[in-house]
C-alpha positions as CSV (number, residue, x, y, z in Angstrom):
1,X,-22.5,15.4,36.0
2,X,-18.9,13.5,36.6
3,X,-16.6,12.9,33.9
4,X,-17.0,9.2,32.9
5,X,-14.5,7.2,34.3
6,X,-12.2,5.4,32.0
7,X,-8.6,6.8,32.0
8,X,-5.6,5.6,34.4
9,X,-5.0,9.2,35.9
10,X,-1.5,10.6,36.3
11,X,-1.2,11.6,40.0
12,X,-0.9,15.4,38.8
13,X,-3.0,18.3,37.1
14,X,-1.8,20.4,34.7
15,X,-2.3,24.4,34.4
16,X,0.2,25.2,31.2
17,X,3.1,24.5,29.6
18,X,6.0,25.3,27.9
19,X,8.8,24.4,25.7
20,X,9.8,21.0,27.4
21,X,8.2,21.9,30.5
22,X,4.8,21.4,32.1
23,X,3.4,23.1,35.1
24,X,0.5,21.9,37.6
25,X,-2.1,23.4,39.4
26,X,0.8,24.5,42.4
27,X,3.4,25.9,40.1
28,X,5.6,22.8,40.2
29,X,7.8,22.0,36.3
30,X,8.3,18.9,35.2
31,X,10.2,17.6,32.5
32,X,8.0,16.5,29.6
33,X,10.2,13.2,28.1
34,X,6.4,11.8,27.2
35,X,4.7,14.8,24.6
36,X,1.6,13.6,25.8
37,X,1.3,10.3,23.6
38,X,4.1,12.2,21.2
39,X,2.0,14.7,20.0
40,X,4.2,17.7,21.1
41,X,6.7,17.7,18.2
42,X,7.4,21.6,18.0
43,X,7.2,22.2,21.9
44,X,4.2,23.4,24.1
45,X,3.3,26.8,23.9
46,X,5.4,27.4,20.8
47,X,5.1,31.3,19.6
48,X,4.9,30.8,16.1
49,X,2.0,27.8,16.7
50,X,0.1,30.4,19.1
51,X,0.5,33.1,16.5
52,X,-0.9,31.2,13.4
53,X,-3.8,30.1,15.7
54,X,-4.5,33.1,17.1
55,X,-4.5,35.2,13.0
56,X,-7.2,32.6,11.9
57,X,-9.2,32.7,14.8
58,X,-9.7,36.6,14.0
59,X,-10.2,35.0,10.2
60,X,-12.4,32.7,10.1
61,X,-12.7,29.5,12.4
62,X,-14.8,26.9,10.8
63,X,-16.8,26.4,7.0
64,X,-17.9,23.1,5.3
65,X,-15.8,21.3,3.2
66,X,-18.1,22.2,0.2
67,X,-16.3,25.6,-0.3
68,X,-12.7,26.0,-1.1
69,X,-10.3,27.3,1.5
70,X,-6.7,28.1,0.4
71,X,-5.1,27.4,3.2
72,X,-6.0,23.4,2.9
73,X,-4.3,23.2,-0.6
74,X,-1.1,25.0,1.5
75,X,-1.2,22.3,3.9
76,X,-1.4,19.8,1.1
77,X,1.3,21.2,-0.5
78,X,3.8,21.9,2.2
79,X,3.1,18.9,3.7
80,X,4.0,17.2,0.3
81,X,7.1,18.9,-0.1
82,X,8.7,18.3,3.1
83,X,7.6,14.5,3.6
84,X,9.3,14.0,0.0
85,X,5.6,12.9,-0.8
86,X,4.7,15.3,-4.1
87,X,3.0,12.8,-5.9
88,X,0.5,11.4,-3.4
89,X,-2.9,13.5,-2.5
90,X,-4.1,14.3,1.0
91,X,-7.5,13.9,2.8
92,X,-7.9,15.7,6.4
93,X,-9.6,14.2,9.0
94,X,-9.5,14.8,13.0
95,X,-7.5,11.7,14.5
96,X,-5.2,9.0,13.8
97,X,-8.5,6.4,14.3
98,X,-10.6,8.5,11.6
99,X,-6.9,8.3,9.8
100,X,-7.2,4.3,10.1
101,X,-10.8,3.7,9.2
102,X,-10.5,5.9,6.3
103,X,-6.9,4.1,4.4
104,X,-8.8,0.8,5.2
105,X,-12.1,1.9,3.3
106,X,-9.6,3.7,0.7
107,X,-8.5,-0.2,0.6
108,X,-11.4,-2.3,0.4
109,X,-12.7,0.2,-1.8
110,X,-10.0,-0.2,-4.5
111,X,-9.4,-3.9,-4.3
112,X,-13.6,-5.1,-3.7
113,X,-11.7,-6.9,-0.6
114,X,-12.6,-6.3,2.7
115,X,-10.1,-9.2,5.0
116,X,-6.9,-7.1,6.4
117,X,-3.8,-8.6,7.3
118,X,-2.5,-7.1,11.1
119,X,0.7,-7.8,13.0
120,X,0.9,-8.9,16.5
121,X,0.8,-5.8,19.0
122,X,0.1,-3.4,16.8
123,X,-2.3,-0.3,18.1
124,X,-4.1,1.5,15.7
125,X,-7.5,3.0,16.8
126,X,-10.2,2.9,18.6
127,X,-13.2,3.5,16.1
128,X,-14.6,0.1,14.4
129,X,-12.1,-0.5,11.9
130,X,-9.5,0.4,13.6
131,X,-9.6,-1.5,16.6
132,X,-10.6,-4.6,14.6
133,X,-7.3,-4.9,13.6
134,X,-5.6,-3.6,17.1
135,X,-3.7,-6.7,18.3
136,X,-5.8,-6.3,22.3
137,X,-9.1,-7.9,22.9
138,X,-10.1,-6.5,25.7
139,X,-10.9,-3.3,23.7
140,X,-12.6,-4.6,21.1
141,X,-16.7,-4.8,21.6
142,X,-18.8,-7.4,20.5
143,X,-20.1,-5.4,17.5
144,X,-16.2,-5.3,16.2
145,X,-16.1,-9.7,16.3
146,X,-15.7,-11.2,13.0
147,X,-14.2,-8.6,11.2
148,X,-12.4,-10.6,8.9
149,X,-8.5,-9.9,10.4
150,X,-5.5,-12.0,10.2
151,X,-2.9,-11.3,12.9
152,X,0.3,-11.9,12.2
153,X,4.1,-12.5,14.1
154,X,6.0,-9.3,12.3
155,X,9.6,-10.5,10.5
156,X,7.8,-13.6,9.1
157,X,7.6,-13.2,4.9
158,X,6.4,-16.7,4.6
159,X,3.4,-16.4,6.9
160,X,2.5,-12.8,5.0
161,X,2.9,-14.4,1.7
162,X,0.3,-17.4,2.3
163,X,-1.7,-15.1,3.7
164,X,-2.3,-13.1,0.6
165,X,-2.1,-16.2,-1.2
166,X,-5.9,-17.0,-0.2
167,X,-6.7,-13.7,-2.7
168,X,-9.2,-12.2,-0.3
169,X,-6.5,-9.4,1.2
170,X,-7.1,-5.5,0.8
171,X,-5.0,-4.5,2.7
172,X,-1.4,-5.2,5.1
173,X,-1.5,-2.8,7.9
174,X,1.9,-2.3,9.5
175,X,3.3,0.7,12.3
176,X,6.1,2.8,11.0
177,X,7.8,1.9,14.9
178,X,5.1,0.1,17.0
179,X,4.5,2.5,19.9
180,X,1.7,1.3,22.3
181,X,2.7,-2.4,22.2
182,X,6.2,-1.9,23.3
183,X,9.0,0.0,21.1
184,X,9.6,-2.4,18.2
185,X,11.4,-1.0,14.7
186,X,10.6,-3.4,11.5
187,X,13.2,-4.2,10.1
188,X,14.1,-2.6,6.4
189,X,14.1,-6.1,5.1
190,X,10.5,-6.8,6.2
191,X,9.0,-3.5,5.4
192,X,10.6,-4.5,2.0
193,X,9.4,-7.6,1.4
194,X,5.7,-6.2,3.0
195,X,5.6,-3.5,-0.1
196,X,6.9,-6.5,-2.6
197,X,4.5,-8.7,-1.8
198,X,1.7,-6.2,-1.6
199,X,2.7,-5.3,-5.2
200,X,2.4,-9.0,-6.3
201,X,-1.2,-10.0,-5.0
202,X,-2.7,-6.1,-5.4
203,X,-2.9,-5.6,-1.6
204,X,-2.7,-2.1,-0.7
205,X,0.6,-1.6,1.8
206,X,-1.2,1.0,5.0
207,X,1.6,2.2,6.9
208,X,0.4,3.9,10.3
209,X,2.6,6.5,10.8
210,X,0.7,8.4,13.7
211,X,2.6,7.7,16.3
212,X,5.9,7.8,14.5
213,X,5.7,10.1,12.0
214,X,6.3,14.0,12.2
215,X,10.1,14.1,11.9
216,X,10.0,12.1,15.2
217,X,12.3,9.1,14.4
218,X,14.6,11.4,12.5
219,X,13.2,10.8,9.2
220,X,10.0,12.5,8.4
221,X,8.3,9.1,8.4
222,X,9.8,6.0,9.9
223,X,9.0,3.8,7.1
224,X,11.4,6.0,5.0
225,X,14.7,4.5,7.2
226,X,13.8,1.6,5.3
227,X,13.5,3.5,2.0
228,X,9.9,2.3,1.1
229,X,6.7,3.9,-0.4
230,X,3.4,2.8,1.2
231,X,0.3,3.1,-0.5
232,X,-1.5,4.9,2.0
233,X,-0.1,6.8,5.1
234,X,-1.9,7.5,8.3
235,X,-0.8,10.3,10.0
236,X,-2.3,12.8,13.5
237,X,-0.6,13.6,16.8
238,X,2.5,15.4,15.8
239,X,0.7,16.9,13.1
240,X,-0.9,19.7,15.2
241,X,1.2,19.9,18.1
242,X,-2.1,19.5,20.4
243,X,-4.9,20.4,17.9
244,X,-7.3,17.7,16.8
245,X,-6.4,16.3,13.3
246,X,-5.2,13.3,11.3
247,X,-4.7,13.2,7.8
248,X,-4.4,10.2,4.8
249,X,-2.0,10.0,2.5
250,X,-3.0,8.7,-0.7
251,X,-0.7,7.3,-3.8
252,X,-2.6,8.4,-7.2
253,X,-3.8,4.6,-8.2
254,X,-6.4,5.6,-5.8
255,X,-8.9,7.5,-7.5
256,X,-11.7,9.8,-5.7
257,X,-14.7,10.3,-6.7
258,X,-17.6,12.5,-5.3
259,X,-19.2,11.2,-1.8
260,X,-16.5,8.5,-1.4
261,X,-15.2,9.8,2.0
262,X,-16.3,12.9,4.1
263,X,-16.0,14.5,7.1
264,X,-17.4,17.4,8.7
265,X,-14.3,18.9,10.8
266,X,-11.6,17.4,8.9
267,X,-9.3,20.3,7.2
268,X,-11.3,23.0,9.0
269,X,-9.1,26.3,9.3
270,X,-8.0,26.1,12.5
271,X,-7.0,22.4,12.2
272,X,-4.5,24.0,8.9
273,X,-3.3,27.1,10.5
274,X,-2.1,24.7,13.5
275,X,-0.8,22.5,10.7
276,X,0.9,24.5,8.5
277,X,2.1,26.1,11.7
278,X,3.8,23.2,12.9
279,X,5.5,22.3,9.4
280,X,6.8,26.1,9.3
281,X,8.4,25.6,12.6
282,X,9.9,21.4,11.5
283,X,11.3,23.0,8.3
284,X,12.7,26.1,10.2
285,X,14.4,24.9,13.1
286,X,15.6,22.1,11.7
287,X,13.5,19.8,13.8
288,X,13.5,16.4,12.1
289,X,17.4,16.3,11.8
290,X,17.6,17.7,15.9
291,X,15.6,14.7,16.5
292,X,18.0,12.4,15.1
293,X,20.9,14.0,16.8
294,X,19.1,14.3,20.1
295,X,17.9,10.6,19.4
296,X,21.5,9.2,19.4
297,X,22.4,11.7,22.2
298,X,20.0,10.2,24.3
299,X,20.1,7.0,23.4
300,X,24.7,7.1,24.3
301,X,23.4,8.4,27.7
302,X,21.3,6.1,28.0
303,X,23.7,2.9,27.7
304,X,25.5,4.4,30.8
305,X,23.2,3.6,33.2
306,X,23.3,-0.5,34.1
307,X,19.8,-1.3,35.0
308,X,18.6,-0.7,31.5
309,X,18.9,-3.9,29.7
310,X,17.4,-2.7,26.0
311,X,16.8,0.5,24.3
312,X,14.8,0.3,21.2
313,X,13.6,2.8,18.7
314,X,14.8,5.7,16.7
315,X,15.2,9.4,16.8
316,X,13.0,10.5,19.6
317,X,10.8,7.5,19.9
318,X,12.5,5.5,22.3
319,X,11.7,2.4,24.9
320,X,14.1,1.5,27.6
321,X,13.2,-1.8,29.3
322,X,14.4,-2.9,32.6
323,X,14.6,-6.4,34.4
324,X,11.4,-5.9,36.2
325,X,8.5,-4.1,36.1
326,X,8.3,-0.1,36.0
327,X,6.2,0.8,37.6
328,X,7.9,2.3,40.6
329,X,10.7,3.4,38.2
330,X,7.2,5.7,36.6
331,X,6.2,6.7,39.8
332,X,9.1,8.1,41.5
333,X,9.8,9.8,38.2
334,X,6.7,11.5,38.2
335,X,6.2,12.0,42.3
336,X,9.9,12.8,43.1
337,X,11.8,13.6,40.2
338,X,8.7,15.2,38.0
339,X,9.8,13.8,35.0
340,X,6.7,12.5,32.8
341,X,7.3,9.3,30.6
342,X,5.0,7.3,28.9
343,X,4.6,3.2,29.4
344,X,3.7,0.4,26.9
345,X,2.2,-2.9,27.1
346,X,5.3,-4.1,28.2
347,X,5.3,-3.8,31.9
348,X,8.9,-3.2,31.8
349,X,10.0,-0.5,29.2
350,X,9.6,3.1,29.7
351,X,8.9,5.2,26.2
352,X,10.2,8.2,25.9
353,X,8.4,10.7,23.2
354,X,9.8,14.4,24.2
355,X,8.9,17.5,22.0
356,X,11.2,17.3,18.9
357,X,12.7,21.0,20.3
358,X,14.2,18.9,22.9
359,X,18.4,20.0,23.6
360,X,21.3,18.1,25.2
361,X,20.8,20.2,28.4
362,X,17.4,18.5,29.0
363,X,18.8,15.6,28.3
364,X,21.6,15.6,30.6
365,X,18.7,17.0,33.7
366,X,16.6,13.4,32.9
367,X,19.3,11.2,32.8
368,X,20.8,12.7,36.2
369,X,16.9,12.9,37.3
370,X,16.8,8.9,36.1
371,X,19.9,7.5,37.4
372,X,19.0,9.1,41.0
373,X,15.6,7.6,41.3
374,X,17.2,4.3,39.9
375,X,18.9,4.4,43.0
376,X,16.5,5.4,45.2
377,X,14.3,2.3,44.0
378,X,17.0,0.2,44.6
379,X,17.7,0.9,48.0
């Protein structure tokens, strides 16, 4: 049996990692600067991570969500106390899609609505709900047609307002940074005017923080630059550091009830101990405010170097765009310089997610490592 054919392969294969670093099948390092899709926030390989994993392996590794298991109302609570989120409750799941489809049934659920307003390039799964509001046809199957979605131009009120108007909204879903589409930060103004306008048609305000969440921006979410309180808050990747999970956060007007959502994995004990693991090491180290630092760090290198033309994002979610495509830039990054980066649908900006434990050494290495395939591409 083959493996079924439907990833764009990196011209490398990986044996482990470490830190910042990531090794391949010959021994060669390369400089991670893309946290494979940004969910390395604490660093491959981190001791602590392996060390919490490896305690509840020898525990216990996996019981239904029927019985209780402390170490889910930990995570709950820790993840409460350091996203400044107390208040709101939490239900685990296993990915940023499951994450998606389960906020937009919270949704339709509280409001008996089931249209959702979207914003133009937006990525947010690729279950059935989810994709049906991912701004890119060419995922979404026939079965996912007609599922009731408005996509909109982001920064525009007046288009948002009329479309809540019509009364038939559950839900605005917006990204805390849009990653896949091409590095774009919502204004605080928008994101503002989003949660008021939710507030006055009783549209629930979903902001997807998966990508962008974690501490990775610099903030613990990215929505929180603005200073604005979704209603519900979709978070994965970051949040295990490499183990499979997502999570919900849920404001209290949402009530549960018995049977409304489930899940078999979700909040399974291996999924916490990773979890808890990772906000241990966030709160510890100091993380989220190194990512802001290391952010701006990069981001004043970054303007040295002339072919860049626009660098957008915050913290450690960055995109650098050039004139013309990148691919070659990717390439000889990868090939030559073995420097991984991630791409968008923007054929010419680069995005740039390295682990959160990320110093101004490394730094200094890819911008050197950068600027001298920049060269070599343009001889």
């Amino acid at each position: 049996m083959e493996l079924f054919d439907v990833y764009k392969m990196m011209p490398i294969a990986l044996a482990y990692a470490k830190g910042y670093h990531v090794y391949d099948t010959q021994g060669r390092e390369y400089l991670d600067f893309y946290g494979g899709h940004a969910v390395i926030s604490i660093g491959h390989s981190h001791p602590h991570y392996i060390a919490a994993l490896t305690r509840q392996l020898h525990s216990i590794g996996y019981y239904s969500n029927a019985v209780d298991f402390p170490l889910r109302n930990q995570l709950a609570e820790k993840l409460g106390e350091l996203a400044g989120y107390e208040g709101y409750s939490l239900f685990l799941c296993n990915s940023g899609a499951e994450a998606m489809e389960n906020a937009l049934k919270l949704a339709s659920f509280h409001t008996g609505k089931k249209k959702v307003v979207a914003f133009k390039g937006g990525f947010h799964g690729r279950t059935s709900a989810a994709v049906s509001i991912t701004d890119n046809a060419s995922i979404q199957a026939p079965i996912n047609e007609g599922a009731g979605v408005v996509f909109l131009e982001p920064e525009r009120e007046e288009l948002l307002e009329e479309a809540l108007s019509a009364g038939d909204v559950c839900a605005v879903v917006i990204e805390g940074i849009r990653g896949v589409g091409g590095i774009y930060v919502p204004s605080a103004a928008f994101l503002k005017s989003i949660k008021e306008l939710c507030r006055k048609w009783e549209v629930a305000f979903i902001c997807d923080e998966i990508q962008s969440g974690y501490g990775r921006t610099g903030k613990f979410f990215a929505h929180q630059h603005a200073g604005v309180a979704p209603d519900l808050i979709t978070i994965a990747k970051g949040m295990g550091n490499g183990f499979p999970v997502g999570g919900v956060l849920i404001h209290p007007k949402f009530k549960a009830s018995y049977g409304l959502l489930g899940t078999t994995f979700g909040g399974n004990p291996l999924a916490c101990a990773a979890s808890l693991a990772v906000l241990e090491v966030l709160e510890k180290e100091a993380l989220i405010n190194n990512a802001a630092a290391m952010g701006n760090y990069l981001k004043e290198q970054l303007k040295t170097i002339p072919e860049i033309v626009d660098i957008t994002g915050e913290g450690l979610m960055l995109g650098i765009s050039f004139a013309g495509s990148v691919k070659p830039i990717q390439q000889a990054l990868t090939e030559e310089a073995r420097v991984l980066t991630g791409s968008s649908a923007l054929p010419n900006q680069i995005r740039l997610l390295p682990p959160l434990t990320i110093g101004k050494t490394a730094i200094d290495v890819f911008i050197s490592k950068l600027k001298g395939v920049l060269a070599g591409v343009e001889a």
